[in-house]
VOPAGU-2260 file (C-alpha; in pm, 1 decimal, decimal comma):
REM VOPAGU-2260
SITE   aa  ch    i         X         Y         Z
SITE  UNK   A    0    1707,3   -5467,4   -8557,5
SITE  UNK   A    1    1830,0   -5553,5   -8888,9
SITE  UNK   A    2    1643,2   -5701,6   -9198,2
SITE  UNK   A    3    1537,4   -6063,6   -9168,5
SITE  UNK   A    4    1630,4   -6147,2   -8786,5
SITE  UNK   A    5    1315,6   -6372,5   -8605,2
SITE  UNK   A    6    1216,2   -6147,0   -8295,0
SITE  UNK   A    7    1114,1   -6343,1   -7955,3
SITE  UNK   A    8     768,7   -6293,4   -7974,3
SITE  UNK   A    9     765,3   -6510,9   -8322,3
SITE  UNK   A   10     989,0   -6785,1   -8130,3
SITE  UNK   A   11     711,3   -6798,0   -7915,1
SITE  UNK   A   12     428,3   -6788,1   -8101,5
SITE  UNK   A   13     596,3   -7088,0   -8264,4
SITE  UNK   A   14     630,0   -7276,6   -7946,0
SITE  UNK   A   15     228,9   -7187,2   -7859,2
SITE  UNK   A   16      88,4   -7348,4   -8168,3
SITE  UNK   A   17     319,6   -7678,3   -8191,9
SITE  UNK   A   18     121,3   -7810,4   -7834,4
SITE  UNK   A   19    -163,4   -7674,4   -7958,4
SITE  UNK   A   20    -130,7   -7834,1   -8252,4
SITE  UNK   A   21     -62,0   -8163,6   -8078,8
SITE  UNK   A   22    -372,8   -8154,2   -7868,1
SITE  UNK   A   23    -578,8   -8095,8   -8176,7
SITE  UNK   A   24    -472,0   -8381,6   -8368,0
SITE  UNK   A   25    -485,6   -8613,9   -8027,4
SITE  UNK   A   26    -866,7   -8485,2   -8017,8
SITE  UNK   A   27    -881,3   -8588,4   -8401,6
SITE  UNK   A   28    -712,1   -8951,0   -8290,9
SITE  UNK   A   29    -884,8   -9043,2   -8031,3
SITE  UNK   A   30   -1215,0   -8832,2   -8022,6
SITE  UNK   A   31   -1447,3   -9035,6   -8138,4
SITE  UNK   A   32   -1342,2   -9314,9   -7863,5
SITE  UNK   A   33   -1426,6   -9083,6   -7565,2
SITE  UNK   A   34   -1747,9   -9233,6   -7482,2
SITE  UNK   A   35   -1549,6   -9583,8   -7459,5
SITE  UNK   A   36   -1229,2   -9498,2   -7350,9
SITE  UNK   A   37   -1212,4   -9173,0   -7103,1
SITE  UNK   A   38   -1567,6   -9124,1   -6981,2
SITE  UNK   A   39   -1592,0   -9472,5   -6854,1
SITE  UNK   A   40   -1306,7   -9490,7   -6636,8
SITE  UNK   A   41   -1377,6   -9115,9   -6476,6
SITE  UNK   A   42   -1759,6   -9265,3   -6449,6
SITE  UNK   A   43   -1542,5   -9563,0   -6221,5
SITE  UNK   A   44   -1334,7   -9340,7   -6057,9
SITE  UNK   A   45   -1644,2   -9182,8   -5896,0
SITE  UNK   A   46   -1749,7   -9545,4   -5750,7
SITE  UNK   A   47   -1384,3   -9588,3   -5597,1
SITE  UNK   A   48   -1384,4   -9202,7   -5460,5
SITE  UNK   A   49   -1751,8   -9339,6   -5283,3
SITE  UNK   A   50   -1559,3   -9652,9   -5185,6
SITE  UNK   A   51   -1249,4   -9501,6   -5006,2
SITE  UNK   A   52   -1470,3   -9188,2   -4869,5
SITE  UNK   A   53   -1387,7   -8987,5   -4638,5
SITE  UNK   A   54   -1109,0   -8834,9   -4833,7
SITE  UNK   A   55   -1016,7   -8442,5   -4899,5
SITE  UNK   A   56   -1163,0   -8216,6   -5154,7
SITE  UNK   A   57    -810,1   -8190,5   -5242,6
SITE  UNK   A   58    -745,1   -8603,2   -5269,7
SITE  UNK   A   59   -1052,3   -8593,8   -5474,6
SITE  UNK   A   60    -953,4   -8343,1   -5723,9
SITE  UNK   A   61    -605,1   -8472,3   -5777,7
SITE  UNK   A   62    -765,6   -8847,4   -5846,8
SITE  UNK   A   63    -976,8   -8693,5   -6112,8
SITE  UNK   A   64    -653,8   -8509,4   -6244,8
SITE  UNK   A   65    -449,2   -8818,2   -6280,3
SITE  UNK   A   66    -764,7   -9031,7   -6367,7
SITE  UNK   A   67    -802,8   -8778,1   -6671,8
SITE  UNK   A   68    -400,1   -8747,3   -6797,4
SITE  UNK   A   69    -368,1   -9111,6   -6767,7
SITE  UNK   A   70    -662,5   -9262,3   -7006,8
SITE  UNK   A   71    -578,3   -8974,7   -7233,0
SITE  UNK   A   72    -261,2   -9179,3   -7287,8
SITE  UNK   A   73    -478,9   -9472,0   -7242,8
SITE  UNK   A   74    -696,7   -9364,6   -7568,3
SITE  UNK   A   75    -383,5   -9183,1   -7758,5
SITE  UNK   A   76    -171,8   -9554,3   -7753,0
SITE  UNK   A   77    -484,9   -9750,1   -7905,7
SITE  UNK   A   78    -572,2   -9518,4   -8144,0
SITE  UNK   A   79    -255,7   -9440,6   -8346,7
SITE  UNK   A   80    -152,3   -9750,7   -8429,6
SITE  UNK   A   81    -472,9   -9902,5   -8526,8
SITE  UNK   A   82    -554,1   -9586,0   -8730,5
SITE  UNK   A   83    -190,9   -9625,8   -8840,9
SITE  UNK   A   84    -244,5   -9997,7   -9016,5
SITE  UNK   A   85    -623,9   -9870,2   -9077,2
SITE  UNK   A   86    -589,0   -9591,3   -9293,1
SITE  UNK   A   87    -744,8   -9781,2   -9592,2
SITE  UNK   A   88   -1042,6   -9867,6   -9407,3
SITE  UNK   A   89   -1095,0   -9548,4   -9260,7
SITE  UNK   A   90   -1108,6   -9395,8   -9606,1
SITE  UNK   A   91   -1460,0   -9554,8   -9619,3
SITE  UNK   A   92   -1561,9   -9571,5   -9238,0
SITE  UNK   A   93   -1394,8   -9291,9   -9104,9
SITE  UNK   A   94   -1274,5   -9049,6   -9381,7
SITE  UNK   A   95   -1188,9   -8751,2   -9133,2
SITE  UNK   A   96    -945,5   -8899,7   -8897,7
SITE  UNK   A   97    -647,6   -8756,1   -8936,1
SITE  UNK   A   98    -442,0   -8976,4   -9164,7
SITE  UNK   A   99    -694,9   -9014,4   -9428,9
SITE  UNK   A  100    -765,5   -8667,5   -9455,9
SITE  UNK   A  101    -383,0   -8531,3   -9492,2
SITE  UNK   A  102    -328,9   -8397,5   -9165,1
SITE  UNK   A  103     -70,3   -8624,8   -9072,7
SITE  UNK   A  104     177,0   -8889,0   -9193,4
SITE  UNK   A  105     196,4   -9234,2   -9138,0
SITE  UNK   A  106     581,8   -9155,1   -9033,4
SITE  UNK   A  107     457,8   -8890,9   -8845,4
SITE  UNK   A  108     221,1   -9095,0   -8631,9
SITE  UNK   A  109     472,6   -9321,8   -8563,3
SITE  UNK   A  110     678,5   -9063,4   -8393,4
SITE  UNK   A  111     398,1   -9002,6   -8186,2
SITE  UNK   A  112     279,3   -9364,4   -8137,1
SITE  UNK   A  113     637,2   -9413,3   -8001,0
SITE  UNK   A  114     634,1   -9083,3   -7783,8
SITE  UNK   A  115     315,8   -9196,7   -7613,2
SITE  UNK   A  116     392,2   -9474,5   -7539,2
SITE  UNK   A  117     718,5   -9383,8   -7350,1
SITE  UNK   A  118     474,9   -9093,3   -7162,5
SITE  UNK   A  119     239,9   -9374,2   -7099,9
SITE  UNK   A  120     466,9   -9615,1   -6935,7
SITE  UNK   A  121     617,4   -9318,4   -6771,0
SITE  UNK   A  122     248,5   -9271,0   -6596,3
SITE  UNK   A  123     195,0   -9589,3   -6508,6
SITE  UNK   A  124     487,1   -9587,8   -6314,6
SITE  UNK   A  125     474,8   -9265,5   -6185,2
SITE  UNK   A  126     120,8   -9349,5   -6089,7
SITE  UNK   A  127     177,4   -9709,1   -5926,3
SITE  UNK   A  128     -53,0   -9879,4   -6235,0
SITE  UNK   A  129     200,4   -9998,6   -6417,2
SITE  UNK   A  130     147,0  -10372,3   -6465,1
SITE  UNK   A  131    -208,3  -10254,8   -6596,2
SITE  UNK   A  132     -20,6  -10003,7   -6858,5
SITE  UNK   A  133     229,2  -10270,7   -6944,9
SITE  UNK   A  134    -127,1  -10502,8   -7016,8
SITE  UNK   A  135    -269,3  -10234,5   -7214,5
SITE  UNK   A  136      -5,7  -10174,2   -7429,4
SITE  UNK   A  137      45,5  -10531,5   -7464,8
SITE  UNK   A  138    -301,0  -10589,3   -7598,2
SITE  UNK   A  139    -290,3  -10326,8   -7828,3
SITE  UNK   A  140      48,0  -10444,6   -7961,5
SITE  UNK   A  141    -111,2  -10774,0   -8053,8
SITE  UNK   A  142    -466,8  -10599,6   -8134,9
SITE  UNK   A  143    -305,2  -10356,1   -8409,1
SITE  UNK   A  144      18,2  -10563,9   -8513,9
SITE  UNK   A  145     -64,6  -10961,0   -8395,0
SITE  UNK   A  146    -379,9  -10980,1   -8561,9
SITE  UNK   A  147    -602,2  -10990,9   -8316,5
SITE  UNK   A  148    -827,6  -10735,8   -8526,6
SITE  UNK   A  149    -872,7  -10933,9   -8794,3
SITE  UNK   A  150   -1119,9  -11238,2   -8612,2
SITE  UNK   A  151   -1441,6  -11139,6   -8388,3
SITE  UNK   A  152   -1303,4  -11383,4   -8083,6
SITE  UNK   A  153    -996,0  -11222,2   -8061,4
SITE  UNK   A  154   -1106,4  -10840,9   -8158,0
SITE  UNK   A  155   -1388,0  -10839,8   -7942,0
SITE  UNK   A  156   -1396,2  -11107,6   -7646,9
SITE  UNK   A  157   -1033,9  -11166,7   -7572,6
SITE  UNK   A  158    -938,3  -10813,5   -7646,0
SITE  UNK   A  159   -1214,4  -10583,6   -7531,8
SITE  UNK   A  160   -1235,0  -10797,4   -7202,1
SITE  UNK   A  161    -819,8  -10775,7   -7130,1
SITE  UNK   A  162    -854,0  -10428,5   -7195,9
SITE  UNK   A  163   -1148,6  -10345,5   -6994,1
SITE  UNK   A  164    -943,6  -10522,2   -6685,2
SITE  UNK   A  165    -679,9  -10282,6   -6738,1
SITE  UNK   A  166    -915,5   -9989,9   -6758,1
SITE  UNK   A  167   -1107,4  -10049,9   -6506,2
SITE  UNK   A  168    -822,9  -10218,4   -6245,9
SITE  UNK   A  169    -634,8   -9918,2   -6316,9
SITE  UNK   A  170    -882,8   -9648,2   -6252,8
SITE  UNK   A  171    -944,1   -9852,4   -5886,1
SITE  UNK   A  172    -556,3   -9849,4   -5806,9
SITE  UNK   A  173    -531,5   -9497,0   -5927,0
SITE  UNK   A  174    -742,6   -9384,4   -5629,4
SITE  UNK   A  175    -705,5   -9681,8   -5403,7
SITE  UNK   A  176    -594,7  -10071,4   -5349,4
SITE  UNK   A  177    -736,4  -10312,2   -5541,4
SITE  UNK   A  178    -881,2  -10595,8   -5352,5
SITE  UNK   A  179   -1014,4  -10946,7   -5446,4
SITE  UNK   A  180   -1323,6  -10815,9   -5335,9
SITE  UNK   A  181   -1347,6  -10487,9   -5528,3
SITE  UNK   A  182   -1159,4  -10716,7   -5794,7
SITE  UNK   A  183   -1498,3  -10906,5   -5896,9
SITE  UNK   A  184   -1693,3  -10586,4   -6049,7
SITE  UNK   A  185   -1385,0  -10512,0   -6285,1
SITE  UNK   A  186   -1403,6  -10878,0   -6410,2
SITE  UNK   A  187   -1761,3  -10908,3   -6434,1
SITE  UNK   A  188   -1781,7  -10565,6   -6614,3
SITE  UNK   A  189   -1448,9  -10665,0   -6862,6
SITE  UNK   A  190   -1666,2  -10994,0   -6882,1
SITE  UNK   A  191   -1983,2  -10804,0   -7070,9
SITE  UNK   A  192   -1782,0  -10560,4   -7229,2
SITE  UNK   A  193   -1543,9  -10828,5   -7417,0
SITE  UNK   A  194   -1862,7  -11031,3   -7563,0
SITE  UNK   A  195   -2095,7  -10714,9   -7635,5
SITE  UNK   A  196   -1886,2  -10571,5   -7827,7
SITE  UNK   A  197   -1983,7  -10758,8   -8091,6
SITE  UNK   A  198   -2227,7  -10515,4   -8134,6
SITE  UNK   A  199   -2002,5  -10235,8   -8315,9
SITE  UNK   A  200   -1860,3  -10471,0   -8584,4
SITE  UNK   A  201   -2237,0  -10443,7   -8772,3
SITE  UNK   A  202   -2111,6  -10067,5   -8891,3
SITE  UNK   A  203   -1835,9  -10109,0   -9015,4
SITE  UNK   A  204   -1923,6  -10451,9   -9244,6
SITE  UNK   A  205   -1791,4  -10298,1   -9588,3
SITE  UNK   A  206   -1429,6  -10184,2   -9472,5
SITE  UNK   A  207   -1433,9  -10490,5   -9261,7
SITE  UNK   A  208   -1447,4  -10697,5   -9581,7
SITE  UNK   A  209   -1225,9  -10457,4   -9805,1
SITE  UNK   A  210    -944,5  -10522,4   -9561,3
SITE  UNK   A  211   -1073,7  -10936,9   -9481,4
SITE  UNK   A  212   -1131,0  -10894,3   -9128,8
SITE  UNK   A  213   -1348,1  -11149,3   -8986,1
SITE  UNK   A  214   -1593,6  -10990,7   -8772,3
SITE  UNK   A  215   -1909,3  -11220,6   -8658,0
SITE  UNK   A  216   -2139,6  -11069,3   -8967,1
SITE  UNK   A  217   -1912,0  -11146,2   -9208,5
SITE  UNK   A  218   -1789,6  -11502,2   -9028,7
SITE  UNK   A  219   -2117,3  -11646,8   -8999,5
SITE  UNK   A  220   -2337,9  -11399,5   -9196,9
SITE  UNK   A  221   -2499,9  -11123,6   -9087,5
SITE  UNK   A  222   -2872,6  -11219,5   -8967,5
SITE  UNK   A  223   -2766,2  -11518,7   -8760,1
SITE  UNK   A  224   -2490,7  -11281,1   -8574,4
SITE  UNK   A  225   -2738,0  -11022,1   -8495,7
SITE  UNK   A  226   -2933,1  -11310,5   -8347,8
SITE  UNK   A  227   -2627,7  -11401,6   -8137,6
SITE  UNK   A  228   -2570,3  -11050,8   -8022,0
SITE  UNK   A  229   -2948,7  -11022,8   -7977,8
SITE  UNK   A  230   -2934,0  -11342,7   -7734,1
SITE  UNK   A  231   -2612,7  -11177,4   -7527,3
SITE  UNK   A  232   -2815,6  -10877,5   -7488,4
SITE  UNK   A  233   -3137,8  -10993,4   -7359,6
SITE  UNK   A  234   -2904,8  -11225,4   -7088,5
SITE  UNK   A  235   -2714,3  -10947,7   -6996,8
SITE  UNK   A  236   -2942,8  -10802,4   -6695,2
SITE  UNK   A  237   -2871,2  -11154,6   -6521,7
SITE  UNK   A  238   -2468,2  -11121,8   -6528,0
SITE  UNK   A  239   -2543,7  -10708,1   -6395,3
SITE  UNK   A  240   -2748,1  -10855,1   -6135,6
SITE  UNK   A  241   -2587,9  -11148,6   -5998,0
SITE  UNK   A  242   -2241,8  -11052,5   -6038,7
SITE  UNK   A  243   -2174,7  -10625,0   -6065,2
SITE  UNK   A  244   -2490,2  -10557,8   -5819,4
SITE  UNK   A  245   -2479,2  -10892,8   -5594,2
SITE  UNK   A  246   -2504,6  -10757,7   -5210,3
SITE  UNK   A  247   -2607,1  -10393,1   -5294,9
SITE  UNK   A  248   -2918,9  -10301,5   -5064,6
SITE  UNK   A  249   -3212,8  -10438,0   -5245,0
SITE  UNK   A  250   -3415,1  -10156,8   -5334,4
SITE  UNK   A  251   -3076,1  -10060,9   -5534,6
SITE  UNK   A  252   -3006,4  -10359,5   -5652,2
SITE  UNK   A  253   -3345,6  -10373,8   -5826,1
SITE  UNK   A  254   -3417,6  -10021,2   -5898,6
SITE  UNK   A  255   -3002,2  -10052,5   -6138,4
SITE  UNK   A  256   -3162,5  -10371,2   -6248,5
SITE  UNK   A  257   -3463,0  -10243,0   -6404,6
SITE  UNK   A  258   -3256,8   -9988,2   -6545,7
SITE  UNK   A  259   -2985,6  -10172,0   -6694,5
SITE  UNK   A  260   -3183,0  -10447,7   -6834,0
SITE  UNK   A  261   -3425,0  -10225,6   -6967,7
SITE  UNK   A  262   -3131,6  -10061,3   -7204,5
SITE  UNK   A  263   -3038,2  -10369,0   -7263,0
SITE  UNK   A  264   -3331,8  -10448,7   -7442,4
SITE  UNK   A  265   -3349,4  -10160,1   -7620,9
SITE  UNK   A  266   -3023,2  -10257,4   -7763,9
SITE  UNK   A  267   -3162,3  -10547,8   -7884,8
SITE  UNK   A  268   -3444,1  -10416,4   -8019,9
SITE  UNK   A  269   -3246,3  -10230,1   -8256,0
SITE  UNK   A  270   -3045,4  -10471,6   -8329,9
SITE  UNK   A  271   -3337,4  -10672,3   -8490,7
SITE  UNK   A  272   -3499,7  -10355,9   -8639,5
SITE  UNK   A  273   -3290,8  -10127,1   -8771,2
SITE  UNK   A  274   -3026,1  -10320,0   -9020,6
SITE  UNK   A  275   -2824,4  -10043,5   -9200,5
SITE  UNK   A  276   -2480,7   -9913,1   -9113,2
SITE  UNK   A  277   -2603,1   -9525,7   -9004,1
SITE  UNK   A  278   -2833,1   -9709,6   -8764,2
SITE  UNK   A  279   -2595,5   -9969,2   -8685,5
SITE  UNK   A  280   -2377,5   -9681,7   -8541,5
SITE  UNK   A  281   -2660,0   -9498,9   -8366,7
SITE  UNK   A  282   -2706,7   -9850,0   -8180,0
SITE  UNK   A  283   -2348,3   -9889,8   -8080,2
SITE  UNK   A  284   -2329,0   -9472,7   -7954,7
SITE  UNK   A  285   -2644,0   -9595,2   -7741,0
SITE  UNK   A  286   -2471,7   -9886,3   -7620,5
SITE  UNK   A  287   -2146,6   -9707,8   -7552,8
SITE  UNK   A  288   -2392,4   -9531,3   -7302,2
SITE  UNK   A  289   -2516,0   -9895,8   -7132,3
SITE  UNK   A  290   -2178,0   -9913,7   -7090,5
SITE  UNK   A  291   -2171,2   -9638,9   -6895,2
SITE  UNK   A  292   -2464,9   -9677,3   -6704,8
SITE  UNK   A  293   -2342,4  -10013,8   -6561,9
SITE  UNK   A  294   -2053,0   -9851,0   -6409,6
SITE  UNK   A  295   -2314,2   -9571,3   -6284,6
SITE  UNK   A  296   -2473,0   -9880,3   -6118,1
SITE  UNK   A  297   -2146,2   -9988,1   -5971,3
SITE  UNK   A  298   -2114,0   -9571,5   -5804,9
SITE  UNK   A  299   -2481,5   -9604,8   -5645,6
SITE  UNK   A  300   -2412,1   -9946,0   -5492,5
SITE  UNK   A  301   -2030,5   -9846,3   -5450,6
């Protein structure tokens, strides 16, 4: 072989390490957003497996398969483009996401914002969700490019609760029909999620300001929001019981209750207590996990 010629096994080395590559900085993107955005829709998945049982061990696997491709996507089209129009603030919040620390371009996350969101509608379709991937990327269109960011109403309540619906109505239809019936949890679940979110925005108060979002601490100040989001929080166990655990058998029903509403004020509790921006995150990881353990609630009862 003469001087300088590439030989195969470089070639395909080459082709190894670009996917590789790929899946590292999607795990970079969109890592920190598991708890929120993949976990909670498998968590689901297992209450609509429970719903249409019997089904195959095969059925089963394959619905956890396409559950686990699709929010992947789900995650990957969110977190681009806000990181994309974010990158100053994440040079405070979140200095080792990939575009502040150098690992990739803003041109180059285009390319891939673009990409995904081709794959993503591609899923959808394939899948049979696609007016819930069409809703998804809508909201994050007018999340990341409308403005919607920029005021608590909008960031939090109208865009947290649109995009739970398509989460949530999505992981149902990815598995099985979606009734009107089985159509109530979703909405009472987006419901919560879209006005406790105000929870997260008390972390993040100093880029919020360097880039003049208006989150609810910075609106109104930040000791009568906390009292807001204290108030949402210690009402919360009557929306999970009345309308996510309504007809479950009552030992259920009040066991989740307990549960639920006892998380709930734990929340709170921190909310009041523990006022700076390290603890302010350790309160939103914990409620990223009442999240969770609602839709637990809604597997038991399923």
């Amino acid at each position: 072989m003469q001087a300088g010629t590439s030989t195969p096994s470089w070639h395909l080395g080459a082709l190894w390490r670009l996917p590789l590559r790929e899946l590292h900085l999607s795990w970079r993107f969109t890592g920190r957003d598991v708890r929120t955005n993949i976990i909670p829709p498998l968590i689901f998945t297992l209450a609509v497996l429970r719903h249409a049982w019997p089904i195959t061990l095969t059925e089963c696997a394959w619905a956890l398969l396409r559950v686990l491709v699709y929010f992947w996507f789900y995650s990957y089209t969110f977190c681009l483009p806000s990181q994309i129009v974010g990158v100053e603030e994440d040079r405070i919040n979140k200095p080792e996401r990939p575009l502040p620390a150098g690992l990739v371009s803003v041109r180059g996350a285009y390319y891939r914002y673009f990409a995904a969101l081709l794959i993503y509608a591609g899923l959808g379709l394939c899948f049979g969700v696609l007016k819930w991937t069409l809703l998804w990327e809508a909201v994050t269109v007018l999340y990341v490019f409308g403005g919607f960011h920029r005021h608590w109403f909008t960031k939090n309540v109208v865009s947290m609760t649109l995009g739970t619906v398509a989460q949530l109505a999505a992981a149902w239809e990815l598995v099985a029909p979606l009734t009107a019936t089985t159509f109530t949890p979703v909405l009472t679940v987006a419901f919560m999620a879209g006005v406790t979110a105000l929870v997260q925005d008390f972390r993040d108060v100093a880029g919020d300001r360097l880039i003049g979002r208006r989150t609810m601490p910075i609106a109104i100040g930040e000791l009568p929001a906390r009292w807001v989001v204290i108030g949402i929080f210690l009402l919360s166990p009557l929306a999970t019981y009345y309308g996510l655990l309504a007809g479950e058998r009552p030992l259920v029903r009040i066991g989740c209750a307990v549960v639920l509403a006892a998380h709930a004020y734990l929340i709170a509790a921190r909310v009041a207590i523990f006022r700076s921006a390290v603890e302010d995150h350790k309160t939103y990881i914990i409620y990223s996990y009442w999240y969770c353990a609602i839709l637990v609630a809604r597997v038991i009862g399923a």
